[in-house]
C-alpha positions in Angstrom: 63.7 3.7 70.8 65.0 3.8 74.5 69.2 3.7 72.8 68.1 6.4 70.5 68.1 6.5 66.8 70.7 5.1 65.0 71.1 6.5 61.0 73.2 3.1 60.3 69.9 1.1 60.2 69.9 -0.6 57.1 66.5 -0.7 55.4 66.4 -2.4 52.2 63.9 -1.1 49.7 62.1 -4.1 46.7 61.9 -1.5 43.6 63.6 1.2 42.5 61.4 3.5 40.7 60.3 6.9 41.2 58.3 6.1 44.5 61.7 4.7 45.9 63.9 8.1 44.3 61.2 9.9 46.3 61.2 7.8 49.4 65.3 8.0 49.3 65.5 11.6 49.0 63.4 12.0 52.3 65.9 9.5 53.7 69.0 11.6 53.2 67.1 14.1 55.8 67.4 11.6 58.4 71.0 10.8 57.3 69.5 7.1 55.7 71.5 5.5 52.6 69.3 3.1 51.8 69.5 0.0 49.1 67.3 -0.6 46.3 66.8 -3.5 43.5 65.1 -3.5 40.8 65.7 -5.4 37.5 65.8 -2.1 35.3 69.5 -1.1 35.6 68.4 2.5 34.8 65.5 2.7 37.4 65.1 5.7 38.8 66.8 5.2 42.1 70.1 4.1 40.6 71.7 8.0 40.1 70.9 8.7 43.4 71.3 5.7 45.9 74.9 3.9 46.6 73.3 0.8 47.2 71.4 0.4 43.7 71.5 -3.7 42.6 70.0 -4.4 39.0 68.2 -8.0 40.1 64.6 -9.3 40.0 62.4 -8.8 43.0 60.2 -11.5 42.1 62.6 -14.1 42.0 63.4 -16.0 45.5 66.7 -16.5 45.7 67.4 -12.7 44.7 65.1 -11.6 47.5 66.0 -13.7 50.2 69.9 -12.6 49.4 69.2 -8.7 49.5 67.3 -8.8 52.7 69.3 -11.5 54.6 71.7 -8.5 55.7 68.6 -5.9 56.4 67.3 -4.7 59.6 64.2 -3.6 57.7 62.9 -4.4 54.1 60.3 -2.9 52.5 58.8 -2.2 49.1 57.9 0.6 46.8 56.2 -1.8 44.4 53.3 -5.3 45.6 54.5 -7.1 43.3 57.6 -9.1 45.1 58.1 -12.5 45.6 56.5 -12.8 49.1 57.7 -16.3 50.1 61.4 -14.7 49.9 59.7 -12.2 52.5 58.3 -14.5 55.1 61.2 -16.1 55.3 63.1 -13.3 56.0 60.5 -12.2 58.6 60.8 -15.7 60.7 65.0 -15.1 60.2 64.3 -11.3 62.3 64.4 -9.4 59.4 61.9 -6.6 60.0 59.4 -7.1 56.7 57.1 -3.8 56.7 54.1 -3.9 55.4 53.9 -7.5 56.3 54.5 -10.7 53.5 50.8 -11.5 54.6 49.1 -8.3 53.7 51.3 -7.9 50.6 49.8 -11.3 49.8 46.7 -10.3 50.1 46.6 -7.0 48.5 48.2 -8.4 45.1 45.3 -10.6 44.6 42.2 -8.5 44.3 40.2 -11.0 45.0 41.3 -11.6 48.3 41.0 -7.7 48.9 37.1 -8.1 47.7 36.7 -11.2 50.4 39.1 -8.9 53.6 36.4 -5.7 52.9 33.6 -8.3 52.7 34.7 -10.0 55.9 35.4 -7.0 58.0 32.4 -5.3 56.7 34.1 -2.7 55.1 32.0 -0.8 52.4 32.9 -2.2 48.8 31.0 -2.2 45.7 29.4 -5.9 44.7 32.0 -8.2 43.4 32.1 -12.0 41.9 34.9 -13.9 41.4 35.7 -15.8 38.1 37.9 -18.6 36.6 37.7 -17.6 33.1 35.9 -15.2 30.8 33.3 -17.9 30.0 31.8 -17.9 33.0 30.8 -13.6 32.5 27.8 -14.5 30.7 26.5 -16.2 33.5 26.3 -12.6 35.3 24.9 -10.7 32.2 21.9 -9.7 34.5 24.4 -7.1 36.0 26.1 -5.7 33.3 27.5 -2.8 33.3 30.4 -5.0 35.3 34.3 -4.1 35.2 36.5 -6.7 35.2 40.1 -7.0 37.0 42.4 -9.3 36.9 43.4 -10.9 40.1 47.0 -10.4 39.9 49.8 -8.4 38.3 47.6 -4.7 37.2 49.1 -2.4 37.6 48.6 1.5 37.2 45.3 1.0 35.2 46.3 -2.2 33.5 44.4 -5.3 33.8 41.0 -3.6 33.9 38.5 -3.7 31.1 34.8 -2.6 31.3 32.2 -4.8 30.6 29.0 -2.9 29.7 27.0 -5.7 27.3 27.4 -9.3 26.4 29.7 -7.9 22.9 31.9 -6.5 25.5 32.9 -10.3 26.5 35.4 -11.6 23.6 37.9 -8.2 24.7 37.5 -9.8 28.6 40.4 -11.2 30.2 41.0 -14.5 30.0 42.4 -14.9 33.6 41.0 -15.2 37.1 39.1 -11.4 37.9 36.7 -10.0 40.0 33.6 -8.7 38.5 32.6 -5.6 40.3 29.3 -4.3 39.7 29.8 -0.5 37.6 29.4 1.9 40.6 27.8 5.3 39.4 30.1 7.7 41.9 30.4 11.4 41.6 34.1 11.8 42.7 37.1 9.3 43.1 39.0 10.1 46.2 42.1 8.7 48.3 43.1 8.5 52.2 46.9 8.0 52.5 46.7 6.3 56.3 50.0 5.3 58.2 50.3 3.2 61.3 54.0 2.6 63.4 54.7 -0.8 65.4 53.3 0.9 68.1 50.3 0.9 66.2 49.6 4.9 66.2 47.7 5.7 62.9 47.0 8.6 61.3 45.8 10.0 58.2 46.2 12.4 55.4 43.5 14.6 54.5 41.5 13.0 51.5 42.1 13.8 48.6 40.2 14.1 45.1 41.2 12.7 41.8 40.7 13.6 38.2 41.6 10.7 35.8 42.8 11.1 31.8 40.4 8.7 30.3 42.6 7.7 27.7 45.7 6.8 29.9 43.5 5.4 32.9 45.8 7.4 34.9 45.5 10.2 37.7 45.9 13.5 35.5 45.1 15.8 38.2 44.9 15.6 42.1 43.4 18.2 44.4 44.2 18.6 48.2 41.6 18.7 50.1 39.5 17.4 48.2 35.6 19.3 47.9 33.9 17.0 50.0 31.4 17.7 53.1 32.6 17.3 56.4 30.9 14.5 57.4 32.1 12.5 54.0 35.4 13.7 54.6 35.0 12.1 58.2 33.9 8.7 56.9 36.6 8.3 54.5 39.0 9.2 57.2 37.5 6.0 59.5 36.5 3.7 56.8 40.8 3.8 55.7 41.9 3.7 59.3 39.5 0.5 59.6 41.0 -1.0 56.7 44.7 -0.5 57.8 43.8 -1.3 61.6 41.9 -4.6 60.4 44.4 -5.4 58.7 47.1 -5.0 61.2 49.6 -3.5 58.7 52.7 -1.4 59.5 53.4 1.3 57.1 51.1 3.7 54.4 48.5 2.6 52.9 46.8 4.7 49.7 42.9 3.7 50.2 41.2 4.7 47.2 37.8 5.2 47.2 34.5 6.1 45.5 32.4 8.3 46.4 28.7 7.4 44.6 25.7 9.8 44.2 23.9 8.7 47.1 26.8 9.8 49.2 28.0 6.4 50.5 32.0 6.1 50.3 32.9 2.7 48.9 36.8 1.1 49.0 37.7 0.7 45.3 41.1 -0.9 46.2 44.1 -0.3 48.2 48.3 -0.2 47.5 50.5 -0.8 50.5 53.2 1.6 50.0 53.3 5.2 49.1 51.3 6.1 46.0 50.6 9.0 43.4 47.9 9.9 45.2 50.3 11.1 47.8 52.8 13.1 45.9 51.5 16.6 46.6 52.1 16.0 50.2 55.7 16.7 50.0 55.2 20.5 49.2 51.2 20.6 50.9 51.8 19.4 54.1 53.6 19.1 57.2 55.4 16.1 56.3 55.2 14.0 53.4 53.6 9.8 52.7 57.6 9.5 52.5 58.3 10.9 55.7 55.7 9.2 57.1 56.8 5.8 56.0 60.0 6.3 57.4 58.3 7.3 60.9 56.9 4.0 60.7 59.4 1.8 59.2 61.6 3.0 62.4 58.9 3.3 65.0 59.1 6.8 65.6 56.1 9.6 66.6 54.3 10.1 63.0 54.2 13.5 61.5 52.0 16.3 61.1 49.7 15.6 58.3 47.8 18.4 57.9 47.3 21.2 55.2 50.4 24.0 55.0 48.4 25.1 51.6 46.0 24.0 49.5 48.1 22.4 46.9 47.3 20.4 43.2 49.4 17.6 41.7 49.7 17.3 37.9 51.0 14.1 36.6 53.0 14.6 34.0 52.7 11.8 31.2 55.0 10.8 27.9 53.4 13.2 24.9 51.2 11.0 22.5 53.6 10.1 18.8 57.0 10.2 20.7 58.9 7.7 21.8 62.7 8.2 22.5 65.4 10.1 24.3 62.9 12.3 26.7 63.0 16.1 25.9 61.0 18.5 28.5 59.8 21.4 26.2 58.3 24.2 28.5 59.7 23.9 31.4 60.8 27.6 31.1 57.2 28.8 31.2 56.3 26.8 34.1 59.0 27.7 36.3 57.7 31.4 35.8 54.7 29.9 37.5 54.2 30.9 41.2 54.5 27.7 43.5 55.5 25.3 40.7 57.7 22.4 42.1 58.7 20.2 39.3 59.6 16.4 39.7 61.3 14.5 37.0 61.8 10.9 38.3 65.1 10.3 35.9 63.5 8.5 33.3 65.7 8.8 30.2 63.5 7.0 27.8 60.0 8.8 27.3 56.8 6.6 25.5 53.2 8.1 25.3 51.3 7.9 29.0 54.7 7.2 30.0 55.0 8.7 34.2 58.0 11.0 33.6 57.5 13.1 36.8 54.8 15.4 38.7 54.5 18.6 39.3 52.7 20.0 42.4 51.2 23.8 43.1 50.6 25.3 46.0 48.8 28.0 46.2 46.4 30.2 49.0 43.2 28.7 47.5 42.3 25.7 45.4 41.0 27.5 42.5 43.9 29.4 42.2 46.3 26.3 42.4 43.8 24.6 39.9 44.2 27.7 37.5 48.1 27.6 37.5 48.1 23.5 37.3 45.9 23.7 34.4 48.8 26.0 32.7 51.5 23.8 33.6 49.7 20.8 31.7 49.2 23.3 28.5 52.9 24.3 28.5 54.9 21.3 29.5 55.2 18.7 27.0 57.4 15.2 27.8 58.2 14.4 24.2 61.3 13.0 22.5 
């Protein structure tokens, strides 16, 4: 950074959804336009970027083409064509985090065999061909099954609790983890620069909506001890150190009745998990991921307030133009800050926005979230 910062760096971002809107948004403080593609020509990032380009990040030849002209590319979804990005990386374009560790991360798998190498806690795992070979584990049923590649926000996983649970299995390569019996599921959001400074956000606990498999509620901090707070905070800064990645990482982890914190899986770019940090802390997973994509000093993470996150899902029966009904009552809320991403279509479990609350005290944040699910409904 000895010739100074320049805002005329051009990053280029693979996906345009509502993790790039957010990301760009933080941009425009540090005077950053950056460019965005994404095959749905009404993502999320298209009303608010000047360099939106409907195209397929999966595809080689459209990757390769949108980052030839980068400084820096980087993503906002793992699911990219990473041979477009390695060889972009050996032309000097700065590919953050790196084609390898994207690689890795979107196969499960080879996550399972990184923790297992590096002896980073993980629950047991086995890796499978085909569904037929599941009854050759039935001893350790109850077993969830992933899929390798291409889940995505709760898709691609199916529990496995008896031998009639096998003909709903996927018929795909997976890893079969062995059911872990936790009492909270948490999440470190950890960044590290080129310089290789890391830090981390204070964890974080999560309450899912069983239906959806989704994050319904988030609390920050989460009610942990201090000394399981402290071992989630080193067992996510082993995980990014080990793997050498520049960026933020979302770690998510489990946190099982015998008080042992376990690495569920990981998402190398900024994640739901991390939304309330825009309002609940010093600076935000986006702010952050700029510091590193430009090598600068990373930000303050601490707590400004204690603060919960509300996602807010597409209403059950409606399916259309969106309609927000409520949003009157909740903005008589104190410390409501509403998100919509600019989603114009709304489906049921559909991610239309968030909403965060800060408040002096959890309890009190977790009172006034709990009224802003009642009294904002995403229907059509």
């Amino acid at each position: 950074m000895e010739k100074g910062f320049s805002p005329n760096v051009k990053i280029g971002v693979l996906g345009g959804g509502q993790l790039g809107r957010m990301l760009q948004q933080k941009a425009l403080d540090f005077g950053l336009d950056l460019a965005f593609i994404d095959p749905d020509s009404n993502a999320p990032c298209k009303e608010i970027s000047s360099r939106f380009f409907k195209g397929d990040f999966k595809d080689y030849d459209t990757v390769y083409s949108f980052g030839k002209d980068r400084d820096i590319v980087t993503i906002e979804i793992e699911h990219v064509n990473v041979k477009a990005l390695e060889k972009l990386q050996e032309e000097g374009v700065k590919v953050f985090p790196q084609p390898n560790i994207i690689k890795t991360i979107q196969d499960k798998g080879l996550q399972k065999i990184f923790y297992k190498e590096n002896n980073i806690p993980t629950s047991e795992f086995y890796l499978i061909q085909g569904k037929e070979e599941i009854i050759n584990f039935k001893d350790d049923f109850p077993l969830m099954q992933k899929m390798r590649k291409g889940g995505y926000d709760g898709q691609g996983v199916t529990p496995l609790r008896s031998e009639k649970d096998i003909e709903k299995a996927f018929e795909t390569p997976s890893v079969l983890e062995k059911m872990v019996d936790f009492e909270k599921e948490l999440s470190v959001i950890v960044a590290r620069n080129e310089n290789g400074d890391v830090k981390t956000f204070p964890c974080v606990e999560c309450e899912f909506n069983p239906e959806a498999n989704l994050v319904e509620f988030l609390f920050s901090p989460a009610n942990i001890p201090a000394e399981i707070e402290d071992k989630a905070q080193k067992i996510a800064k082993k995980v990014i150190e080990k793997l050498g990645m520049v960026g933020v990482l979302a770690v998510e982890l489990f946190l099982t009745r015998e008080g042992d914190v376990l690495v569920n899986e990981v998402a190398p770019r900024p994640h739901n998990s991390g939304h309330q940090t825009i309002e609940g802390n010093y600076e935000s997973q986006y702010g952050q991921l700029l510091r590193c994509l430009l090598n600068l000093p990373l930000g303050d993470t601490g707590i400004k307030r204690p603060s919960v996150m509300v996602n807010l899902l597409g209403e059950k029966g409606y399916i259309g133009d969106v309609v927000y009904d409520g949003l009157e009552k909740v903005l008589c809320q104190p410390g409501v800050y509403v998100h919509f991403y600019g989603k114009a279509q709304t489906k049921p479990f559909r991610k239309m926005g968030h909403a965060t609350v800060v408040s002096e005290s959890l309890e009190s944040a977790k009172l006034i979230a709990k009224k802003v699910k009642e009294d904002l409904r995403i229907i059509a």
